[in-house]
N, C-alpha and C positions, 0 to 999 in steps of 0.2 A: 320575442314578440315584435310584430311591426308595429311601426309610430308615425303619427303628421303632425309635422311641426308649423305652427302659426309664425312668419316671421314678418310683422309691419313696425316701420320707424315714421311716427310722424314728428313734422318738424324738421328735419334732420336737414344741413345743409354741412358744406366743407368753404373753411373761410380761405379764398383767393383774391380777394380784393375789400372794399367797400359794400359790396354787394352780396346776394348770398344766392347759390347757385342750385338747383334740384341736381336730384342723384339721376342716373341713367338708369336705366332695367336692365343693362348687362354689364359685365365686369368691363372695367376701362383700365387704360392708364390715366396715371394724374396728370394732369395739367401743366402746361408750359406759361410765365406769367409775359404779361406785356411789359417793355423795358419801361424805364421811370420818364414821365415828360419833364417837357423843357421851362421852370417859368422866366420871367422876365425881371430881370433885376435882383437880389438877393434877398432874403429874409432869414429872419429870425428862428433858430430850431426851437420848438414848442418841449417844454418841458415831458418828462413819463410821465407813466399813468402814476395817477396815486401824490407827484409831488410835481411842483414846477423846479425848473434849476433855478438857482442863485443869479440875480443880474450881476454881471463882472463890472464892478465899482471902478475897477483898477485900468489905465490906461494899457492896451500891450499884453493882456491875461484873454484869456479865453474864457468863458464860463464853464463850471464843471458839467461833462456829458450826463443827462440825465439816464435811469437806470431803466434796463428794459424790463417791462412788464413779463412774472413767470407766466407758462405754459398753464391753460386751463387744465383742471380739472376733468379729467374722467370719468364721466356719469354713469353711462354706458355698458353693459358689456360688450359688445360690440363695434363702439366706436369712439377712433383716439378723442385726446382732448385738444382742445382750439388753440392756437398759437399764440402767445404772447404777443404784446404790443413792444414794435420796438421805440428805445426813446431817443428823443432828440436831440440835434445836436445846440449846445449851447449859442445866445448869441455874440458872435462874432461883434467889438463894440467898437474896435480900430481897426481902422482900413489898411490892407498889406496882408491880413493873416486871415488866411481859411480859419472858421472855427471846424472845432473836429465833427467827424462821422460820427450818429448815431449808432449804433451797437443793434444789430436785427435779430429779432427774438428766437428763444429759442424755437424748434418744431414742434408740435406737438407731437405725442409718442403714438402709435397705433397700438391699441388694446391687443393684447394672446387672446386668441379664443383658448377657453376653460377645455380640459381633454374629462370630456364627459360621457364618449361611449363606452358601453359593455367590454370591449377589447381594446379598448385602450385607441379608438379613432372619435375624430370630431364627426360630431352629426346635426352641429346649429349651422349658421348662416355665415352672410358675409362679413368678412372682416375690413374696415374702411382705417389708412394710415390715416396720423394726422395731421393738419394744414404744416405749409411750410412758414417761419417767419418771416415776416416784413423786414425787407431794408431797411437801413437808415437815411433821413434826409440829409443831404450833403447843405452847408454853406458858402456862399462867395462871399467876396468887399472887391472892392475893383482892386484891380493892377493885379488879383492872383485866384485861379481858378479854381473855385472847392473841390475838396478829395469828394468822387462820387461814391454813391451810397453801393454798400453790396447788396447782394439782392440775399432772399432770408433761405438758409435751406430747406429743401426739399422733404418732406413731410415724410417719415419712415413707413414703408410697408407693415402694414401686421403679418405677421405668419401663420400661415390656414395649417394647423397637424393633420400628417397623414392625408395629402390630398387625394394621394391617389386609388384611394379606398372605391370601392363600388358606389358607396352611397358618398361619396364627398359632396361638396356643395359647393355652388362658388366659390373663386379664389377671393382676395382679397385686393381693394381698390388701392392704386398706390395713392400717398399721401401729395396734397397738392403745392407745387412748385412756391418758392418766395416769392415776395413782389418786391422786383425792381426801384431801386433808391433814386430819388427824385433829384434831377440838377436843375441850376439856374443857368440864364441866356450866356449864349455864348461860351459855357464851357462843357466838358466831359460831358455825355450822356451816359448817365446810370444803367450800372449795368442789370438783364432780364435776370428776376429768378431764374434757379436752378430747376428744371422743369422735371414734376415728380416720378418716379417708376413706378410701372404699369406693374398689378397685383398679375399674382400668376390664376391663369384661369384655370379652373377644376372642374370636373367632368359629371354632369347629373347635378347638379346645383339648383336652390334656386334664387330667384330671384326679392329684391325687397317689394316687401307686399303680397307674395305672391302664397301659396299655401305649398308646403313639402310636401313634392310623394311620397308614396307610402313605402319606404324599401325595407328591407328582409334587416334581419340581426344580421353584427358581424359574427364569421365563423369564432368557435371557441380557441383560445388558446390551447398550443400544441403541449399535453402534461400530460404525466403517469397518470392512470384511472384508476391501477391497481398492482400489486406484486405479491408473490410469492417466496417466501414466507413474507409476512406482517410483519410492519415495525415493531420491534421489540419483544416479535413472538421464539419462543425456544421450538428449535427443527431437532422432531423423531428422527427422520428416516436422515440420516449419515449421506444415503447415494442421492438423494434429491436434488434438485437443479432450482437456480436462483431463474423466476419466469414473472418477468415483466410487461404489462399491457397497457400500451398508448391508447391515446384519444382520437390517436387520427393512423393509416397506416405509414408506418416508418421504413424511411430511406435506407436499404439494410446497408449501405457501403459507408453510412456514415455510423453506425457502431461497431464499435472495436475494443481492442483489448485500452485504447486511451481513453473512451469516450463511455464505457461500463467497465467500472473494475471494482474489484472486490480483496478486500485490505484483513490482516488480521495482523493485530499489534504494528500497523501500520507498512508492513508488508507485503506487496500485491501476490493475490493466490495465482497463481498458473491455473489456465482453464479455457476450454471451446467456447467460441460465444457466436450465436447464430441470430437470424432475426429474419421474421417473416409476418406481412398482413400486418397487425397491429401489434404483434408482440416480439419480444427478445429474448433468452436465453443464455442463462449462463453455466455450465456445466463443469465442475473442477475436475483437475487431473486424477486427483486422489479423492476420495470421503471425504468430508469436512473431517475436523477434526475434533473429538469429543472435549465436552468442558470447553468450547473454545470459542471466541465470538468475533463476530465478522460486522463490516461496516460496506455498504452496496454506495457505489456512487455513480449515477448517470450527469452528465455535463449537458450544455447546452450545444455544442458541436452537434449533438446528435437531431437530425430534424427529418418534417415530413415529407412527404412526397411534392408538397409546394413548398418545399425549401424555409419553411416558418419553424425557427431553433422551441427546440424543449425547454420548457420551465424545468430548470437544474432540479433535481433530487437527489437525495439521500436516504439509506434508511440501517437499521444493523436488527442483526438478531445471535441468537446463541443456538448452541448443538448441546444436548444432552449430554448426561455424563454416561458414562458406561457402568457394566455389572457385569458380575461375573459365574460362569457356570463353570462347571470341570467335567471332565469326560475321562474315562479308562478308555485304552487304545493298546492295542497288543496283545499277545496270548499271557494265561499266566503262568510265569516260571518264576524258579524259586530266586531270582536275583539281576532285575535288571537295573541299570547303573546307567551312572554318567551321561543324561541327554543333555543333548548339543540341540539348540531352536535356534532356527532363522526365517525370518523375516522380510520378505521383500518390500520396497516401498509401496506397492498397488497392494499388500496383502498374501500375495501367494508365501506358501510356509513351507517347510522340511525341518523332521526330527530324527536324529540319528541316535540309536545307546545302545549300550552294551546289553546282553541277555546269555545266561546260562541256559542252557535249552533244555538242558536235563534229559537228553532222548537217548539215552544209552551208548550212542556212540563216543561219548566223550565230556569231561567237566570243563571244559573249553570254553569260553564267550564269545559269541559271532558278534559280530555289527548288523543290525537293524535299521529299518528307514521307513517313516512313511511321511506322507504329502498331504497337504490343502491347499484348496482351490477357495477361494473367497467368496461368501457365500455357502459353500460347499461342507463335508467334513473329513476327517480324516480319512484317509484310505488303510486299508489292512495292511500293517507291517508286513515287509519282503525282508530278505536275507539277503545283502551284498556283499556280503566277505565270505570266502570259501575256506575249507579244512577243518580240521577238526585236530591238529596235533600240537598246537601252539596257542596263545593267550592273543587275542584281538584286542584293543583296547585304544583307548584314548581317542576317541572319533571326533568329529569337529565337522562343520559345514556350512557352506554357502549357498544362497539362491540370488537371484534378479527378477528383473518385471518380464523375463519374458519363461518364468516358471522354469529355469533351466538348473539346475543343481549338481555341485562337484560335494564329494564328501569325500575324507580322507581318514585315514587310523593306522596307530600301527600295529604289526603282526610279529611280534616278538621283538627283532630283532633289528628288522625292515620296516617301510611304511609302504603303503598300500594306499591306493585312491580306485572310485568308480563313479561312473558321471551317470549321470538325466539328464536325456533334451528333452526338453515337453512334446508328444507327441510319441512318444520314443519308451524304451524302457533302457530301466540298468544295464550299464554295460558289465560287463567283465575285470575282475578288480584285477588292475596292475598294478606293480614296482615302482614306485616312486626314489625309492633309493634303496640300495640292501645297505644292511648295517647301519643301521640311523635310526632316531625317533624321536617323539615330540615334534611332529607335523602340525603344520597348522596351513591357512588357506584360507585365501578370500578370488572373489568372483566379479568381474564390473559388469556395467552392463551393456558392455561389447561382448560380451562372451570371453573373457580372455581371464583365465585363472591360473591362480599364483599360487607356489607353494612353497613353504620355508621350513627346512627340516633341522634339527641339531644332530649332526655324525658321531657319532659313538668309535670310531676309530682316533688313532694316537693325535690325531689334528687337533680333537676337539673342537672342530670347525662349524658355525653356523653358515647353513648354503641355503642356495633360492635357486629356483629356476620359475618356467613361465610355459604355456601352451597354447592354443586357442582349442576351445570348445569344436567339434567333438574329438580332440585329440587328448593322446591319452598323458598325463605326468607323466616324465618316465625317460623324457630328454635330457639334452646337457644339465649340467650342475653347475652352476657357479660360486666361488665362497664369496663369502659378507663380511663376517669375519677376518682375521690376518691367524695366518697359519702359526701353530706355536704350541708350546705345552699347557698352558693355562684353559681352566676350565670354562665353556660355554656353554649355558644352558637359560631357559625358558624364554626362546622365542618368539616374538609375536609379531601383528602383521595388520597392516593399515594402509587401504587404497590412498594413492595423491591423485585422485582423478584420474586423469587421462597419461598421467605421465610415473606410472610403474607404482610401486608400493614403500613404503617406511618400515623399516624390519627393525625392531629393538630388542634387545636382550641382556643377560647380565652375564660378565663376564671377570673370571679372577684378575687381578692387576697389582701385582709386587706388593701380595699378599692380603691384600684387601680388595671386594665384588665392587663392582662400578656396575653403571648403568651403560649400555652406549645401542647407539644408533646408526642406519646405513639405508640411503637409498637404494631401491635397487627398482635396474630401466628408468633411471634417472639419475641427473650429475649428481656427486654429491660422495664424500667418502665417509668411513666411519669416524665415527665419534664418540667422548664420553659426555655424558650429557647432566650424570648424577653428581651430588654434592662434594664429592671425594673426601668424606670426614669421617666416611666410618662402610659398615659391611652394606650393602643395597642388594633388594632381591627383589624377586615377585612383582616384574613390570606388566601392566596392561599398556594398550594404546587403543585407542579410536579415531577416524577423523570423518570430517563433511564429505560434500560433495565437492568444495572447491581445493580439498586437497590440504586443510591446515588440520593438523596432527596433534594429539592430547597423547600426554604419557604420565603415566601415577607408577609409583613403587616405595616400598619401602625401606627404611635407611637407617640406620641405629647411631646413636649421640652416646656419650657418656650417660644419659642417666637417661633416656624412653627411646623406643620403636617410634619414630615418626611418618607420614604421610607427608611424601614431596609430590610436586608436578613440574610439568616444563612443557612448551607450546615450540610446536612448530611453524611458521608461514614463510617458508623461505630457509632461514635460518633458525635452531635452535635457540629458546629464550633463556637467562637461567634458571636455574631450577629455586622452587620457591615452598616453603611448608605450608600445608593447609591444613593440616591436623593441629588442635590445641596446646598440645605439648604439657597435658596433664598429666597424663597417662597414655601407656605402651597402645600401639595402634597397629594391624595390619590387616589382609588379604583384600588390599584397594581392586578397586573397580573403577571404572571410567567410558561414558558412553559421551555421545556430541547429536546437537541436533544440524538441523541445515542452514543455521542464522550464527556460526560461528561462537556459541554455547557451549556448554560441557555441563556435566555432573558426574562428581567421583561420589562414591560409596567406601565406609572400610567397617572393622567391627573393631569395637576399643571397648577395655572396661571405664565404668562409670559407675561409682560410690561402691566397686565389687560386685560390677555387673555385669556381662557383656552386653554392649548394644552395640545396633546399627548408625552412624554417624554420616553425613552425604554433606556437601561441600558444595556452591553453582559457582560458574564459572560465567561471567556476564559478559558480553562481549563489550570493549571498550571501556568497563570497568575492572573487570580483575575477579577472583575467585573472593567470595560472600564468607564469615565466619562459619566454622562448622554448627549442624542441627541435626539432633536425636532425633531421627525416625521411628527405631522402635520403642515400645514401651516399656516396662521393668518388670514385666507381670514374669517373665522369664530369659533365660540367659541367647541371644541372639549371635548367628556367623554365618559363614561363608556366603555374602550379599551377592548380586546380581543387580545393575541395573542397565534400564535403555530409555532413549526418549526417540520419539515424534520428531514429523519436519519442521515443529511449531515450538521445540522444548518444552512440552508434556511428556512425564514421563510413568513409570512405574519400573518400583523397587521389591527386589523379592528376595527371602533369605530364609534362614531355618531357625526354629526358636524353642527352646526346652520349657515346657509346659507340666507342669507335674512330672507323671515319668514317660512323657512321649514326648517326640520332637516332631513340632508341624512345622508347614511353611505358610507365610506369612507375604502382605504385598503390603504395600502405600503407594501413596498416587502423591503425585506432583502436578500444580497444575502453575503453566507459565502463567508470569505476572502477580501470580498468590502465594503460591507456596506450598509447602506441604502440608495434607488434610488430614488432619487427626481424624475424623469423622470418615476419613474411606481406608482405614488403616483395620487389616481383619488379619481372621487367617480361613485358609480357602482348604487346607487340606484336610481329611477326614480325622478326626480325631479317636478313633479309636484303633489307628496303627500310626506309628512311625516315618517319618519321609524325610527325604534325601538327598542332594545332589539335582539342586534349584539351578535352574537356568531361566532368562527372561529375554523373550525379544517383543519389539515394538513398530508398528509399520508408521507409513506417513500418516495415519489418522487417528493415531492412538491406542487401534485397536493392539491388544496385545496377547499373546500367550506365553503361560509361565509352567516350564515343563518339570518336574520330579518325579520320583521313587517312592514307593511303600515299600515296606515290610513285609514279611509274611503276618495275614492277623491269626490272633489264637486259634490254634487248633489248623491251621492252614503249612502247607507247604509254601505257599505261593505268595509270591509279590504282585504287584503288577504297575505299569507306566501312565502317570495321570497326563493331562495337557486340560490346564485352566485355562478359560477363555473371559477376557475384557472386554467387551462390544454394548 
């Protein structure tokens, strides 16, 4: 709203001498004083204000300099307070000695104008400094000239805020000059005040007396008006985008990933950020991630189109938890097995399993596969493995964000692999090695997939080789292993990033299993990496994105089956127990999230029970005491876990319920723990189920694949895929 301001001072003078001076109608500088005159003959300096000085009794003493009067009072808002009086110099009472120089008072201060606009500008009047002090008067006696008086400082400007506002107002008057100290005949003449500075003049002002025009409000400060999601609201939709709305339209080149970022557990998310007209956008790489809560922060960097910075905000909100549906997927035959789920970070999925087809040609198991698209659902299982005269088995598989898929298995005696490009269809299964098996296989997301077989010839050799995408396995071999008689077997295989894979396996060693370990397409030879005290079998491995590697297996002691681990980032760490060492424990597991985390899984009896047991791994802390996942209602194994980019995870395994055996999940949610309350079982309870596998994308979402049974009166099984969203 506009406003007129009334501004009159009556009365009002600035003290520059004896006299008292009117103000001007426009802004000045202060005044320069006249120097001190001349009298005739010497006198006596006149006591301060308030007290006379002491007569000097004493031949040869000076009198003590009387004290200067303080700086008036401040009445005003608007205008300084009036200068002290300076005091006298004592009198000089023998001849030869100057008495001393008065002391010139202090200035008076110029009043702040009060910041009393809407926006933070002045919108009153002028600001007048205040007077400068008087010199002091100097003394003579003949034969020696008095020290002349200084002249009193220059009265301080006020400072007008924000002058340069539209509606500013006059500047402020500078404060007026001392007045020069007074000598007697014939010596020094005292020197002029310091003559005061000129207030700075400001633009649309007015004057004393005179009436304010009427000017417009300042504009609003530049601040959020509104966002999406609300503070502290929980976001439905996973794919939704953080959409921010200014006051005014915004600078887009001044938001960016430093100036809008968005944090979860203190970890900035990766994300698009755009900005147009009066709003900004923030769009994550991946889904939020479920259960999981974020914190938005805009800085004041980020400003308007006239360069006026944002009032900083802040705000957080949470993502939903997920639920779970299941779905049959595939024909029904009387025996499918062993699904293998993967998981890409954006979502896209692949399930590979074994299936008796039962179609008369043959009791034979082919390899099966089908695909998801996010959003999407499963597509109708294909047949990628040909023949019909030999046992297919043990399938395994990988995908990436660009939906591209290598899956692998072996065929008796050989292994076999056939690839997906997206866009493309199965190709044609080839030879990855004859005479070999127990394949396994991971995929980056360069396209460049890796394969690590164990050779069933006199070597008993663990080999690798490498291809890119769409090329087929099926090139050179190289060992990992050291050629020898001793047996090698189970395999496994974990990206280092960018620089080749970590292949672990167990292997005989003068007569006792060891653990050991091997890069490969990168430096590094084998090693053994297990506790060397006793037999070690059944290693898993996992790693991040930055290439640091988890490995779990298990190891026997004189009196329990324990759960070891061991970390890679460089070099292997030693190996350390994370199992309780109450009771016998085996078939670990081990997944890793993208913040250098881990969670192992195994199954151990407890009070004569089997359960599920899981282990975290914190980064910079160390792996956490072990915790019961499942409950005791029935005997729990064979687990399965994965986590998220965020270390949420979910765990899945088989569990004897009366006389059927379901599968069962828990959720893990980082920062809490695991949820009694999301802890169920998912599979139908009135058949039997199998041969659990779980995988996990960057947002939590997860699918957890098994087997049925045939149910009563049925020939047929069939292949489930739970879904977590």
């Amino acid at each position: 709203m506009a406003k007129r301001i009334k501004f009159a001072m009556v009365g009002l003078c600035v003290v520059t001498s004896a006299a008292c001076t009117s103000l001007p109608a426009t802004p000045r500088a202060g005044q320069s004083q006249v120097g001190g005159t001349v009298d005739s003959g010497w006198r006596d300096g006149a006591g301060g204000t308030g007290e006379r000085t002491g007569v000097d009794l004493l031949p040869g003493l000076g009198g003590t300099t009387g004290t200067a009067g303080n700086a008036g009072v401040d009445l005003l808002a608007v205008l300084g307070g009036t200068t002290g009086t300076a005091g006298n110099a004592a009198v000089d009472l023998l001849p030869g000695l100057g008495g001393t120089t008065g002391t010139g008072g202090t200035a008076g201060l110029g009043n702040n104008q009060p910041d009393v606009g809407v926006d933070g500008r002045a919108d009153l009047a002028v600001i007048i400094g205040g007077g400068g002090g008087s010199g002091g008067v100097e003394t003579t006696s003949p034969g020696s000239g008095g020290v002349k008086g200084s002249g009193g400082a220059a009265g301080l400007d006020a400072i007008q805020p924000d002058a340069v506002a539209a509606d500013a107002l006059d500047g402020p008057l500078g404060g007026a000059g001392g007045i020069g100290g007074t000598t007697d005949s014939g010596n020094i003449v005292g020197t002029g005040g310091i003559i005061g500075t000129g207030g700075i003049i400001s633009t649309g002002g007015i004057r004393l007396g005179e009436d304010a025009p009427i000017v417009a409000d300042a504009p609003n400060p530049f601040v959020v008006l509104s966002h999406v999601p609300a503070d502290g609201a929980t976001l439905n939709d996973i794919g939704a985008s953080v959409v921010v709305t200014f006051s005014a339209t915004v600078n887009p080149t001044t938001v960016t990933t430093g100036t809008f970022t968005v944090l979860q557990n203190n970890q900035i998310v990766a994300g698009a950020i755009s900005a147009q007209g009066a709003t900004a956008t923030f769009t994550p790489n991946y889904p939020w991630s479920l259960a999981a809560s974020y914190a938005v922060q805009l800085t004041s960097d980020i400003t308007d189109g006239a360069a006026h910075p944002l009032v900083a905000t802040s705000f957080a909100f949470t993502v939903r938890e997920g639920t779970w549906t299941s779905k049959q997927i595939g024909p029904l035959y009387a025996s499918p097995g062993t699904p293998q789920v993967a998981l890409s970070p954006n979502g896209n999925g692949a399930v590979v399993w074994t299936l008796d087809q039962d179609n008369g040609l043959s009791n034979f198991p082919n390899i099966f596969a089908s695909r998801y698209s996010p959003g999407g659902t499963w597509t109708s299982p294909v047949q990628i493995s040909t023949g019909h005269t030999a046992v297919h088995s043990h399938p395994q598989v990988a995908i990436n964000n660009q939906a591209h898929i290598v899956a692998v298995w072996d065929y008796y005696d050989s292994t076999e692999a056939s690839y997906f490009v997206n866009g493309s269809s199965w190709t044609a299964p080839s030879t990855v090695e004859p005479a070999a098996y127990y394949v396994q296989v991971a995929l980056n997301s360069s396209d460049q997939a890796y394969s690590v077989v164990f050779a069933a010839h006199e070597t008993n050799l663990i080999q690798a080789q490498t291809a890119p995408l769409p090329s087929t396995l099926g090139g050179t071999i190289y060992p990992v292993s050291a050629t020898g008689t001793t047996s090698s077997n189970d395999p496994q295989i974990a990206l280092l990033g960018s620089q080749g894979t970590m292949i672990v396996w167990s292997q005989d060693n003068a007569g006792r299993t060891d653990i050991w370990a091997a890069p490969f397409g990168a430096s590094g030879t084998a090693r053994v990496i297990s506790n060397q005290l006793g037999p070690a079998s059944a290693p898993q491995v996992a790693s991040d994105v930055s290439g640091d590697v988890f490995a779990v297996w298990q190891e026997a002691d004189a009196t329990w089956t324990d759960i070891w681990a061991a970390r890679f980032t460089g070099t292997w760490s030693a190996p350390v127990i994370i199992s309780d060492q109450t009771s016998s424990a085996s078939t670990p597991m081990v997944a890793v999230d993208g913040r250098g985390n881990a969670m192992a899984v195994w199954q151990q009896a407890i009070a004569g029970t089997g359960r599920i047991v899981a282990a975290h791994y914190a980064a910079g802390t160390g792996w956490s005491a072990p915790t019961v996942v499942s409950d005791a209602s029935g005997a729990g194994s064979a687990p399965s876990i994965a986590l998220d980019g965020v270390g949420n995870g979910i765990a899945a395994w088989t569990q004897v319920n009366a006389s059927l055996t379901n599968v069962w999940v828990g959720r893990y949610v980082s920062g809490t723990g695991w949820q009694p309350t999301l802890r169920k079982m998912i599979s139908d309870a009135t058949t039997s189920a199998s041969n659990v596998d779980v995988a996990v994308d960057a947002s939590s979402r997860a699918f957890v694949g098994f087997a049925t049974s045939p149910a009563a009166g049925s020939g047929d099984g069939a292949l489930w895929m739970a879904r977590f969203e």
